[in-house]
C-alpha positions in Angstrom: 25.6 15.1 35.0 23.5 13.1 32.8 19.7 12.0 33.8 21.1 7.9 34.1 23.8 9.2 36.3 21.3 11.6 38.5 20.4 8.5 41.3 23.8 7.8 41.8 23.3 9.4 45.1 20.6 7.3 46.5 21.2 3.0 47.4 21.0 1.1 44.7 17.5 -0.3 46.5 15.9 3.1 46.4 17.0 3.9 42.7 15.8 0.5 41.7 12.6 1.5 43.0 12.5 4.7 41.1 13.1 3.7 37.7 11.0 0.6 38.0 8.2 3.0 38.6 5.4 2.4 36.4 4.2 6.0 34.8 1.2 6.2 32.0 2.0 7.3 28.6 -0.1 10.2 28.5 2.1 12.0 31.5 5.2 11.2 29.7 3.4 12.4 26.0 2.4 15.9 28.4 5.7 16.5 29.9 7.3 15.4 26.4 5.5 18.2 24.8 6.0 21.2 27.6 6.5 24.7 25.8 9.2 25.6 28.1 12.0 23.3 30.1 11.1 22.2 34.0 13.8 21.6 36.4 13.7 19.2 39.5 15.0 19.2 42.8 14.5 16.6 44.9 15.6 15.6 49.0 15.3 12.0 49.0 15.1 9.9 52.2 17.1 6.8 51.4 14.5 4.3 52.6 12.0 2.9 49.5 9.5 3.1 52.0 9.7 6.8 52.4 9.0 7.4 48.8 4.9 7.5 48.0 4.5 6.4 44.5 3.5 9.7 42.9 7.4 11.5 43.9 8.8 8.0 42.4 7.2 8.8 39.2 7.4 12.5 39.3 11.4 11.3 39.5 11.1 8.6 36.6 10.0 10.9 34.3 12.5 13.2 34.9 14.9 10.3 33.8 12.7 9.8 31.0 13.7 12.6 28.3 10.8 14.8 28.8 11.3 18.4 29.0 11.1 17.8 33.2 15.3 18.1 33.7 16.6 16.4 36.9 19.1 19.2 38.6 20.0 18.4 41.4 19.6 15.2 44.1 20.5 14.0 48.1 19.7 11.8 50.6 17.5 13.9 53.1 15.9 12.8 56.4 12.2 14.0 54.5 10.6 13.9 51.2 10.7 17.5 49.2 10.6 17.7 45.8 10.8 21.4 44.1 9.5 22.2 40.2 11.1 25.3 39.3 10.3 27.3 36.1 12.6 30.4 36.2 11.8 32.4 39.1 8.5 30.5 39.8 8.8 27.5 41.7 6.1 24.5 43.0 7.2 23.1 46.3 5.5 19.4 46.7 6.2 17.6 50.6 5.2 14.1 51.6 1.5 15.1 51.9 1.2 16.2 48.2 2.3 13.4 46.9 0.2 11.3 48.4 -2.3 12.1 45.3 -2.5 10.6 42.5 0.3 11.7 39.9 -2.1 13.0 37.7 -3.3 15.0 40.5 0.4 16.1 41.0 1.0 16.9 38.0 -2.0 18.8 37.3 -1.1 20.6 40.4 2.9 21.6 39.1 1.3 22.6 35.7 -1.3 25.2 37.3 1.3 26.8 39.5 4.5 27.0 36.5 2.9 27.5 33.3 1.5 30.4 31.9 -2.2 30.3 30.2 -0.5 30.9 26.8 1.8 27.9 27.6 -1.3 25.8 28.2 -2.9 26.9 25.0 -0.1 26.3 22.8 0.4 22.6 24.4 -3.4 21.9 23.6 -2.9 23.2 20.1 0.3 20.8 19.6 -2.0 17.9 20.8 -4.7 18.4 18.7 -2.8 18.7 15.8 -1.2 15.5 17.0 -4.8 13.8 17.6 -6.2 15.2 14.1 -3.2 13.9 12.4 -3.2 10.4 13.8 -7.2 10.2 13.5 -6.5 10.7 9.8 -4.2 8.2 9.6 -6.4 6.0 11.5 -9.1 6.3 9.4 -7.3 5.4 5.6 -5.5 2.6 7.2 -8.9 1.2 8.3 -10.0 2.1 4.7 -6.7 0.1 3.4 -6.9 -2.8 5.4 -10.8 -2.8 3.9 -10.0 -2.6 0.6 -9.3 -5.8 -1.5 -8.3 -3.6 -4.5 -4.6 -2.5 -4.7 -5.4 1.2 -6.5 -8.3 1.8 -4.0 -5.8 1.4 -1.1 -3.0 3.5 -3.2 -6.0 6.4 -3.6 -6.7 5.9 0.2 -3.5 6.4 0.6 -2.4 9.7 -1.5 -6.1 10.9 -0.1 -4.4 11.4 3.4 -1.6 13.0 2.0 -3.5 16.0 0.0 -6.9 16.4 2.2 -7.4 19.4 4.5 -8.3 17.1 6.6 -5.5 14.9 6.5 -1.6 16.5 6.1 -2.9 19.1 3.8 -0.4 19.1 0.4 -1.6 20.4 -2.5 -0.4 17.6 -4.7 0.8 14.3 -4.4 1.7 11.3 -6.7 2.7 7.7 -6.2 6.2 6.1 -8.6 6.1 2.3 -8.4 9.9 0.6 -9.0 10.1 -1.4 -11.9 12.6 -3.5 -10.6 13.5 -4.8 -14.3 14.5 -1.4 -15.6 15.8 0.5 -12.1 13.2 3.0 -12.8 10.3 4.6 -10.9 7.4 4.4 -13.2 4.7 7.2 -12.2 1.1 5.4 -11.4 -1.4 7.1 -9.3 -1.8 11.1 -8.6 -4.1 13.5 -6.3 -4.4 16.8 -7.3 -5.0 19.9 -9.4 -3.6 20.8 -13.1 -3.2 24.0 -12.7 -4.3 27.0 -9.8 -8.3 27.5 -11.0 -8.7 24.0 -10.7 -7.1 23.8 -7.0 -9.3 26.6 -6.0 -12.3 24.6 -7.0 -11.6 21.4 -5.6 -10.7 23.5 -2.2 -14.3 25.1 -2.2 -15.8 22.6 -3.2 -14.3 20.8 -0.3 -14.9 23.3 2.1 -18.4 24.3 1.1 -20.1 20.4 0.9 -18.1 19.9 4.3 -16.5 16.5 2.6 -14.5 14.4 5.6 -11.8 12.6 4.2 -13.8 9.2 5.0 -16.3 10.5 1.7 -13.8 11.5 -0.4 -11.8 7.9 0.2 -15.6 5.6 -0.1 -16.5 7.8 -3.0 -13.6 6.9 -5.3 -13.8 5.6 -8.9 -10.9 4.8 -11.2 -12.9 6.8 -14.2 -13.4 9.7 -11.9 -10.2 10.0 -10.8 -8.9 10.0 -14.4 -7.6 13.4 -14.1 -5.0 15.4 -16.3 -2.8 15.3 -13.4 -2.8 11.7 -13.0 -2.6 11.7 -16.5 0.6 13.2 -16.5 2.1 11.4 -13.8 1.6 8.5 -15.4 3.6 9.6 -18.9 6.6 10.2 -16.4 9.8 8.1 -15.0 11.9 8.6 -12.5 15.6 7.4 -12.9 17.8 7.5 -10.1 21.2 9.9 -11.5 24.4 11.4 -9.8 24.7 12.1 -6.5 23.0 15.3 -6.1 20.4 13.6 -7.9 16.8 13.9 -5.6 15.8 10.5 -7.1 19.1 8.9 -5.7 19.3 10.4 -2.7 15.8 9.8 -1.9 16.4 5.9 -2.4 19.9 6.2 -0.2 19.4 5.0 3.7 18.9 7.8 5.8 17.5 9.6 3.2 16.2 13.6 3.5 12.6 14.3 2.7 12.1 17.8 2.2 14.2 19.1 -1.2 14.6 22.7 -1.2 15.2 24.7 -5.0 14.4 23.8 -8.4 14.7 19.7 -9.1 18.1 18.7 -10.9 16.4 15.5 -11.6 14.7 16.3 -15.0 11.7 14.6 -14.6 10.7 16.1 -11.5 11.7 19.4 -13.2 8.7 18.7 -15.4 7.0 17.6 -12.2 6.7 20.6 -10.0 8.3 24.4 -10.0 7.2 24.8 -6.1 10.3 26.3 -3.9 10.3 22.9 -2.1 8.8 19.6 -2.3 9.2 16.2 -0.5 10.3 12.8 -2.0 10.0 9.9 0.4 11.0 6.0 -0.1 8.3 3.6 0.1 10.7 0.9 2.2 8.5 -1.7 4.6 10.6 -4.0 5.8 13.8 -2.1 3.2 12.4 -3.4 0.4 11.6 -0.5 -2.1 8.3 -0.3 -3.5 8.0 3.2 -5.0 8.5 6.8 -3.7 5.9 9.4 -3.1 6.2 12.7 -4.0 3.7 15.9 -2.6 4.2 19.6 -2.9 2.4 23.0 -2.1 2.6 24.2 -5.7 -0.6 26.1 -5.7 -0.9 27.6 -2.2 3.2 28.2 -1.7 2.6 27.3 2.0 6.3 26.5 3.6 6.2 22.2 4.7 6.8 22.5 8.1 8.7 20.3 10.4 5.8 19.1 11.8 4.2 18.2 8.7 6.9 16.5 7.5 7.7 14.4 10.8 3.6 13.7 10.6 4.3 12.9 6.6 7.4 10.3 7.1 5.2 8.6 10.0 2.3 8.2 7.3 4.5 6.8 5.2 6.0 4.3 6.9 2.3 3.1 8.7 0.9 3.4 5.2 3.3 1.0 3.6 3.2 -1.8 5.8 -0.4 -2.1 4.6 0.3 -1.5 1.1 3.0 -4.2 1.2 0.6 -6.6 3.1 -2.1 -6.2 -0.1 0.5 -6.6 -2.2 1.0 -10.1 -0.6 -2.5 -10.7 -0.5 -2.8 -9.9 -4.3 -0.3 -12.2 -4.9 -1.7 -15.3 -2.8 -4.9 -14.4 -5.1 -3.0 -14.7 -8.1 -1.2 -17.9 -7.5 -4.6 -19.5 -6.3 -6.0 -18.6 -9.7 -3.2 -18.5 -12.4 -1.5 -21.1 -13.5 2.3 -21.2 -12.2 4.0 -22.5 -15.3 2.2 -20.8 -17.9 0.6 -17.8 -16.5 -2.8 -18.4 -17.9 -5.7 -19.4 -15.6 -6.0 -22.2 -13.7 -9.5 -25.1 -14.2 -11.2 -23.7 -10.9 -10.9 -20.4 -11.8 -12.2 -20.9 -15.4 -15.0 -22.9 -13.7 -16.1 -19.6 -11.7 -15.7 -17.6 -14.8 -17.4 -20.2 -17.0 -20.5 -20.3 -14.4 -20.8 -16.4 -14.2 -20.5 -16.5 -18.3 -23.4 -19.3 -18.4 -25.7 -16.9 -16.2 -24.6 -14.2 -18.5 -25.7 -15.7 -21.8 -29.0 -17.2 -20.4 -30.0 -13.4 -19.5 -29.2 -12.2 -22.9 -29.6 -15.0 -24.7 -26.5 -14.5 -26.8 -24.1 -17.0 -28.6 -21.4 -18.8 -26.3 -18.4 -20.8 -27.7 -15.7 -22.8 -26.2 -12.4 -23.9 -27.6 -11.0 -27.0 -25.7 -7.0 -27.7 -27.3 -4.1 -29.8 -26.4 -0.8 -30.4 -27.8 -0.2 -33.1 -30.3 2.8 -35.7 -29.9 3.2 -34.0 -26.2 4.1 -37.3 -24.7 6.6 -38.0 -27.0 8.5 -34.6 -26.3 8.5 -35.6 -22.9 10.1 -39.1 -23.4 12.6 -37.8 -26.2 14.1 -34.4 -25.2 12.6 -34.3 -21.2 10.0 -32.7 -19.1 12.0 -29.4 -18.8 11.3 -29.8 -22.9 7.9 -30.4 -22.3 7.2 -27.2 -20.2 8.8 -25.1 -22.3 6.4 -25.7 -25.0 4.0 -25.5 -22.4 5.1 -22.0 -21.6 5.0 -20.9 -24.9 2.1 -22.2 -26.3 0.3 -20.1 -23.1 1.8 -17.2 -24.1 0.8 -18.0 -27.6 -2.4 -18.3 -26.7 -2.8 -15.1 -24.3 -1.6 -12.6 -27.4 -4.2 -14.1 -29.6 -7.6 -14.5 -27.6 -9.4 -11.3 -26.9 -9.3 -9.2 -23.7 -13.0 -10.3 -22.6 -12.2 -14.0 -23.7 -11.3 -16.5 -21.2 -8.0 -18.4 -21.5 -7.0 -21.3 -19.3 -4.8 -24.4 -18.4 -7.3 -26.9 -18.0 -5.1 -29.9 -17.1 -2.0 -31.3 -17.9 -1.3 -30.4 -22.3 -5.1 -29.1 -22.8 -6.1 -25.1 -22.5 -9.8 -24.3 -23.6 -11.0 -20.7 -24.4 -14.4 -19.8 -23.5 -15.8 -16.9 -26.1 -18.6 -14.7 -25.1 -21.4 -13.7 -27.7 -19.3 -15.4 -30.5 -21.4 -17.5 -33.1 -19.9 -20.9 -34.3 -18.3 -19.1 -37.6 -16.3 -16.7 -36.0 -15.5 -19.6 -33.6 -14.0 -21.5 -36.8 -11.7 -18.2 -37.9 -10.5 -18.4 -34.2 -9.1 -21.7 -34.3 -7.2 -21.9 -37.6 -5.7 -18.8 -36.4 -4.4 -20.4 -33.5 -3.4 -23.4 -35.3 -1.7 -20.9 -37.9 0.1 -19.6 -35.0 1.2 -21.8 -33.5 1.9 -24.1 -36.4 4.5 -20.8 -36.9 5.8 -21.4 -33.2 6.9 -24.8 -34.0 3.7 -26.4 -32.3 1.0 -28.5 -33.3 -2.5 -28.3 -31.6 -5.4 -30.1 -32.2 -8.8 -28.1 -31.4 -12.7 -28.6 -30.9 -15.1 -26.4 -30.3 -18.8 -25.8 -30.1 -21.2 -23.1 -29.4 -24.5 -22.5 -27.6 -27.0 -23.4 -28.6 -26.2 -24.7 -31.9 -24.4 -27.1 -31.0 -25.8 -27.9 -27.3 -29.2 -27.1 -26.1 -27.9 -27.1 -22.4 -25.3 -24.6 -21.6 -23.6 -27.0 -19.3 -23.0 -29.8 -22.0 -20.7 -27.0 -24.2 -17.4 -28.4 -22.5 -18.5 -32.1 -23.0 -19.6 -31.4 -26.8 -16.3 -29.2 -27.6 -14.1 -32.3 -25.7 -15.8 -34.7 -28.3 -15.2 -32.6 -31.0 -11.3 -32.2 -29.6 -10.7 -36.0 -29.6 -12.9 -36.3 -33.5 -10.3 -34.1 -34.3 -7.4 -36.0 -33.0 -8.3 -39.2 -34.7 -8.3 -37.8 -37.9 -4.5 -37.1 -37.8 -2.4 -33.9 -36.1 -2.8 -30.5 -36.5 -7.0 -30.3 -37.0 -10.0 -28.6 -35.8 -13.6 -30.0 -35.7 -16.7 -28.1 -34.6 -20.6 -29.8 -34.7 -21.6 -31.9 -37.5 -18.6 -31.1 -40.1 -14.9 -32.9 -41.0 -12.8 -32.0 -39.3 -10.6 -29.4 -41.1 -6.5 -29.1 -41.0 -5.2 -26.1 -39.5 -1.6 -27.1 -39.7 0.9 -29.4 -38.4 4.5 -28.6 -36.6 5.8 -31.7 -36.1 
């Protein structure tokens, strides 16, 4: 008889009012977790009325999958319910279950379970209540972080503190979806056994909760040969043995026993077992994560792996969501068509810049550009024409300005290019090398610029004198560049 067919016995009326029995999830979470099997028999009067609500819940959760097994049920002129475990039974009549189930159950649990059975069912909880604390805590920590690899180190931090699951190692593959590859991008853990011991006293001896380690991170610090390493590997998904592919498959295993046939994760770990998980939220693949016990050999339990696949799944919903977030961010200041910034975020950066150079008092240029003859590609060959130079002309410009340089799209054909702590002459060499280059590209640009405070006295006047300078420039013919009081000077002409 299964547990669905156990009320066939009783009116539908009275079995209606059984299942419909509301019972809290921390009874069902304590008879789930039971070290031994229960098994209830029950005499049921065949009136609703008859039933107090503690024996109709006592009756739903046996119904419920716990280890409290329904045996055997009839219609009886009185209530008795009878717990058995083994030879040791708990009898319960109308007046007992007129408690409170908790009460009840409390009351079963004393009289059927050993003190042994009691301590290993606390010990299962509070591993269950550490584990979930941990992962608590770092998705509070993601969810408060507005930086991607933060979160990431948040996240492999669960994965390889004592206080959270406890692995020795564990590194994070991002999918390049281009190339069908995992490329390896963020790691926790020691290079080699001394180093582990260390870290683990270290650890141990400061008393360090996982919350420190997490607040305390820094991308320099955690610059560690491990990481290192990780990131000089790729993961390719191969044949069908392959761990790669067949931790990408649906339904895919966790724990990989035996040396790696994958050859990268051959390089990766020599540990008798190791676990490779799919980052999937929502089945979209954003990486995998790989964690092993290479230093201390301790055996991944089943526990610890049913605790590490929940951890992964809760911890990739939030990585997904910052993902999204980073990308909102990035359309609100990049420009969508050429992939340089956008005018308001150029004005932020230009403001922070001014601040900057009034502190140090250093040189600040700006190049303002446009496109010559634009309108006419337009007209003639079409705007899809037109934004195609656009496009290439950013990317033009992005390989040539410096990484601490500002680049943008000011408006329609025009970028400018603010340049920190650069006098007016090395402002000069700048823009006949763009006008070389892109002269070479099969563009023509026109360019002014001007520098604080040769040029300006005010630092808020720099656009306004480079603009003039731009349009000086385009009035004495294509292809020029014109800073302060000189000619403008030709710098090459496309078209």
């Amino acid at each position: 008889m299964t547990r669905g067919d156990w009320l066939g016995a009783l009116p539908v009326a009275c079995a209606r009012e059984i299942r419909t029995a509301s019972v809290e999830p921390f009874l069902a979470e304590m008879f789930a977790h039971l070290p031994q099997p229960l098994e209830l028999d029950a005499d049921v009067p065949i009136d609703p009325a008859a039933i107090p609500l503690a024996a109709r819940q006592l009756l739903k959760l046996a119904l419920s999958g716990t280890q409290l097994h329904p045996r055997r049920l009839q219609p009886a002129p009185t209530l008795e319910l009878t717990v058995s475990a083994g030879d040791r039974q708990r009898v319960l009549r109308r007046e007992h279950l007129a408690q409170d189930i908790a009460v009840v159950a409390e009351q079963v649990l004393e009289a059927l379970c050993a003190t042994e059975d009691f301590v290993h069912t606390l010990e299962a909880f509070a591993v269950q209540s550490a584990n979930f604390a941990t992962l608590q805590r770092i998705i509070r920590h993601m969810l408060e972080s507005t930086d991607v690899d933060q979160a990431l180190h948040a996240m492999l931090s669960g994965i390889t503190s004592g206080r959270g699951l406890g692995f020795n190692r564990a590194a994070l593959f991002i999918y390049d979806e281009a190339r069908h590859t995992y490329v390896g991008a963020k790691a926790i853990g020691p290079a080699d056994a001394r180093e582990a011991s260390r870290i683990w006293e270290e650890i141990e001896y400061e008393d360090l909760s996982i919350d420190h380690l997490i607040v305390s991170y820094e991308p320099s610090r955690f610059d560690t040969p491990f990481q290192r390493f990780v990131q000089g590997l790729e993961l390719r998904p191969g044949g069908f043995d392959d761990e790669v592919a067949r931790a990408v498959a649906p339904d895919a295993p966790l724990l990989f026993p035996g040396a790696p046939r994958s050859p990268s994760l051959g390089l990766l770990t020599d540990a008798a077992e190791f676990v490779l998980a799919a980052v999937r939220p929502h089945g979209q693949i954003l990486g995998l994560i790989f964690a092993d016990n290479r230093y201390s050999r301790a055996p991944i339990t089943p526990a610890r792996l049913h605790y590490f696949d929940f951890f992964v799944d809760q911890t990739a919903m939030v990585w997904e969501n910052l993902l999204l977030l980073k990308r909102v961010e990035t359309l609100a200041r990049v420009d969508s068509l050429t992939g340089v910034l956008n005018r308001r975020e150029f004005e932020a950066r230009f403001e922070a810049e001014r601040s900057r150079a009034l502190r140090s008092q250093g040189p600040c240029s700006l190049l303002v550009l446009d496109i010559d003859g634009f309108k006419q590609v337009n007209d003639r060959q079409g705007h899809a024409a037109g934004d195609d130079v656009l496009r290439r002309l950013g990317a033009l410009l992005q390989q040539t300005v410096r990484s601490h340089d500002t680049l943008a799209r000011f408006g329609g054909d025009e970028f400018v290019v603010l340049l920190p702590d650069t006098p007016g002459d090395h402002v000069a060499q700048a823009a006949v090398r763009i006008g070389a280059l892109a002269r070479h590209a099969g563009i023509s640009v026109s360019i002014g610029g001007a520098t604080w405070p040769t040029d300006c006295a005010d630092l808020t006047q720099l656009f306004a004198v480079a603009d003039r300078n731009l349009y000086r420039a385009k009035n004495a013919g294509r292809g020029r560049a014109c800073f302060g009081a000189a000619e403008p000077r030709v710098i090459g002409a496309a078209w």
